[in-house]
N, C-alpha and C positions, 0 to 999 in steps of 0.2 A: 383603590385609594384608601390607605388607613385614614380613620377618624379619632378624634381624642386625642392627636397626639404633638409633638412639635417635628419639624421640621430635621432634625435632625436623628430625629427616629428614623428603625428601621426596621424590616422583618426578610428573612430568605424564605420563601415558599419554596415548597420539592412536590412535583405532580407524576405521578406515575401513568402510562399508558399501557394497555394490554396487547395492542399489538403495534409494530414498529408505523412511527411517524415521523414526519418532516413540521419541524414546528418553527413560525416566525416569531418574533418577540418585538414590539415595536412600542414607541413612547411617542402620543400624540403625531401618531401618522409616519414617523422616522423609523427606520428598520435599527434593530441594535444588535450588531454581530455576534455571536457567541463565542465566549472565550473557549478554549480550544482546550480537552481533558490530553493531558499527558502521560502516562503510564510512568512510575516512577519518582517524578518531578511534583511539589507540593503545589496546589495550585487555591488561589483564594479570591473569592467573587469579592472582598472585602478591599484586596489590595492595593487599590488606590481611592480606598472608602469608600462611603455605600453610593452607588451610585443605580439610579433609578432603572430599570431596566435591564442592568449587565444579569448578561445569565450564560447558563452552559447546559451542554444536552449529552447524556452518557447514552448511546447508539447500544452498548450491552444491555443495560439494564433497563433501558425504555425510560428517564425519568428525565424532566427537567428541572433546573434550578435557575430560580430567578430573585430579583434584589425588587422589592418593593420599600419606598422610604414614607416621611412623615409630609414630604412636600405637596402642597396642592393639586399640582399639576403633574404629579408623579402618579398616571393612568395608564398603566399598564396592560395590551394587550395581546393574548399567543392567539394565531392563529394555524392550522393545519394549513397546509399546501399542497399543491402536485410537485415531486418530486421523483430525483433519483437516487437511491442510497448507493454509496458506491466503497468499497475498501478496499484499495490495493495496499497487497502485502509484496515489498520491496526486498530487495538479496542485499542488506544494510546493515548498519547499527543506529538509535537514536542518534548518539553523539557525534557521527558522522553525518547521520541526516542534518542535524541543525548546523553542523560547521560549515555544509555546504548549502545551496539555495531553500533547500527544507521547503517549507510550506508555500514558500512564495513560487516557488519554480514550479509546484504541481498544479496552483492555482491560473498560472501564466499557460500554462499548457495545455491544459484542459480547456480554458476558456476562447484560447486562440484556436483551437481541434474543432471545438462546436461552435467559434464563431459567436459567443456569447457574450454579453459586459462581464468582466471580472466578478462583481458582488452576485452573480448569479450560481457562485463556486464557493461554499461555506465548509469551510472543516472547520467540524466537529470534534476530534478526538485523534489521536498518536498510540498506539501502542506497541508493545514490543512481542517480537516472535517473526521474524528480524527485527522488521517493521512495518506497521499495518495504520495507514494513512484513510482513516473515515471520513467519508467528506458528501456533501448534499448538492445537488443540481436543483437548482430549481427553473420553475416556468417564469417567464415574465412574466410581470404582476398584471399589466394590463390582458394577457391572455389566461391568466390566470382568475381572475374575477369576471372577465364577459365571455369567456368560450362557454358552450352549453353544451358541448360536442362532448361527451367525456370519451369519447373513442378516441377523436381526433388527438386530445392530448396525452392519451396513454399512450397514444402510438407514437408520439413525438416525443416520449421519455424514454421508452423502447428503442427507438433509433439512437438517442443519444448514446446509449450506454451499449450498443452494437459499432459505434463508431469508434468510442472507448477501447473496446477488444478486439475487434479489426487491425487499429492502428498499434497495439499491442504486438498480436501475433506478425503483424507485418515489419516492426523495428522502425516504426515513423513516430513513435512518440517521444523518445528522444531524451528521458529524463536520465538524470545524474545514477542511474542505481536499477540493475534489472527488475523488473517485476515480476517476479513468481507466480502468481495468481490475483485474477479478481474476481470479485464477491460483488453482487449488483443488488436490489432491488425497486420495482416501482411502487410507488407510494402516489396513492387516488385518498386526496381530501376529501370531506363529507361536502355535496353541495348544499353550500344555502338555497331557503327557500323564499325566505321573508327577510324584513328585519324590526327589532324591536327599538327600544328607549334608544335616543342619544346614538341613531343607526348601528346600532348592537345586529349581529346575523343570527340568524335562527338556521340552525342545521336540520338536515332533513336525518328523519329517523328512517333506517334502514327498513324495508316491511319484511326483509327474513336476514336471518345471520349471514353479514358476506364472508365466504371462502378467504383465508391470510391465504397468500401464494407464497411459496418456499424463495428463499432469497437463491441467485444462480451463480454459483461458483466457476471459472472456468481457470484452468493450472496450465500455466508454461512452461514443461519441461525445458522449453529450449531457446527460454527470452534471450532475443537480441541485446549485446551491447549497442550503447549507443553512437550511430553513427558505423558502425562497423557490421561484418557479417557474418560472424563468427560467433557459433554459439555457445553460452556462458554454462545455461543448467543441463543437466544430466549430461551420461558421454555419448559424444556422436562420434557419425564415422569417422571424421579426420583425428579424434583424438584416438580410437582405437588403433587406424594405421598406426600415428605418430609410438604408441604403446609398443603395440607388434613391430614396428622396425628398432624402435631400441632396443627391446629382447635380442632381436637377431643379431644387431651390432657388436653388443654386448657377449653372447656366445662365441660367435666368431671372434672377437679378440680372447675370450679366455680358452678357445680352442687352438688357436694360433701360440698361445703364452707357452699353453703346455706339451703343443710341439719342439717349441723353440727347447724347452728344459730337457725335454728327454733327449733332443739330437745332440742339443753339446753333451748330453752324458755319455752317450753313445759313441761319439768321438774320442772324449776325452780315454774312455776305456780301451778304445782301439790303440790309441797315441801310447798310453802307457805300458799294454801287448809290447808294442813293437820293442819299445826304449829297453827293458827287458829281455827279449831274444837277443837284442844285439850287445849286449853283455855277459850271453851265456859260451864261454871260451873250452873247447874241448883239449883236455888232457890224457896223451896218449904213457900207458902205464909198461913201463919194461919189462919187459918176459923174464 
């Protein structure tokens, strides 16, 4: 909360992280989505003025941005979460991704896949190379503040994001646009231990440095289209036939072509032999 100030003040705070996290943003207990970074597209936390809480999270650079104003009850708090970092990179362009269901359709799908409430699917960021769709899983909030099991829920963030790439490789996810590859990782919040002033948390301090695990890439040469069984990336076997019998077709007609041109020539030369000898008239000479 700024002090000293009026209400129509404002300040954007930027916090950096060192290693990749899932961060909540919330205003007196209310979750406040993050507006979504778009690669190319100008984008501005200001946009429909300063509003207490809007923020956004760049997944590259590890930082967040958030809007604190002058208003009283503009108390602003991030919290860390368990999570699942997720980026799928699509066989797309931007400007096709948003002409067609874009953000709304991966959020619908994914969340119908895990069986999860909608808001539990936060994208994060768009960028391009076709297209690469950043986006957070998180835990429900109530298993997420009384689980103490931190196995139990790593293992239930692990599953989701196996279910993710499963339904992938298998052509049951269904979206508008092959997926070429996903990039996952799990993300374990620090657990509270206490909590302080105004139930503020107190994070536990690690007693030795925890291992970052590498995020998990996995590439699909051969993403289904959707709804169909025919594969889109790299060539497979029926495109090689379909290859190889063109060749052939292709020869065969221009072997055939150049039969055809040599025997009418061949004819014709004959034809004209003949026409020739029978015009040659023998003259007998007087002794």
């Amino acid at each position: 909360m700024l002090q000293g100030v009026t209400s129509r003040d404002y300040v954007i705070l930027r916090q950096k992280y060192t290693k990749p996290e899932s961060i909540e943003v919330s205003v007196g207990g209310v979750l406040i989505q993050p507006k979504k970074l778009v690669e190319g597209k100008q984008q501005d936390l200001l946009k429909n003025g300063p509003i207490c809480g809007a923020n956004r999270y760049n997944i590259m650079e590890r930082t967040i941005e958030f809007v604190l104003t002058g208003a009283p009850e503009c108390i602003v708090t991030l919290e860390q979460v368990n999570s699942v970092q997720v980026s799928l990179h699509m066989d797309t362009t931007i400007d096709k991704f948003f002409e067609g269901l874009g953000e709304q359709e991966i959020i619908d799908k994914i969340a119908a896949l895990l069986k999860i409430p909608r808001d539990l699917v936060r994208i994060v960021g768009i960028r391009k190379g076709s297209v690469i769709v950043d986006f957070v899983i998180d835990v429900k909030k109530d298993e997420n503040q009384t689980s103490t099991n931190v196995t139990d829920v790593k293992s239930d963030l692990q599953d989701k994001a196996n279910q993710i790439v499963k339904n992938v490789e298998d052509g049951n996810l269904n979206l508008s646009a092959p997926v070429m590859s996903i990039t996952y990782q799990v993300l374990e919040a620090p657990k509270p231990t206490a909590e302080g002033k105004a139930g503020e948390k107190i994070l536990e301090e690690p007693k030795e440095e925890v291992k970052e695990e590498p995020p998990v890439e996995i590439k699909f040469p051969t993403t289904r289209n959707p709804g169909k069984d025919v594969p889109t990336g790299g060539i497979s076997w029926i495109n090689i036939l379909l290859i190889v019998g063109g060749s052939l077709s292709l020869l065969a007609i221009v072997a055939f072509a150049i039969y055809f041109v040599v025997s009418n020539r061949r004819k014709s030369h004959v034809a004209h032999h003949e026409e020739t000898s029978d015009h040659n008239v023998a003259i007998e000479i007087p002794k």
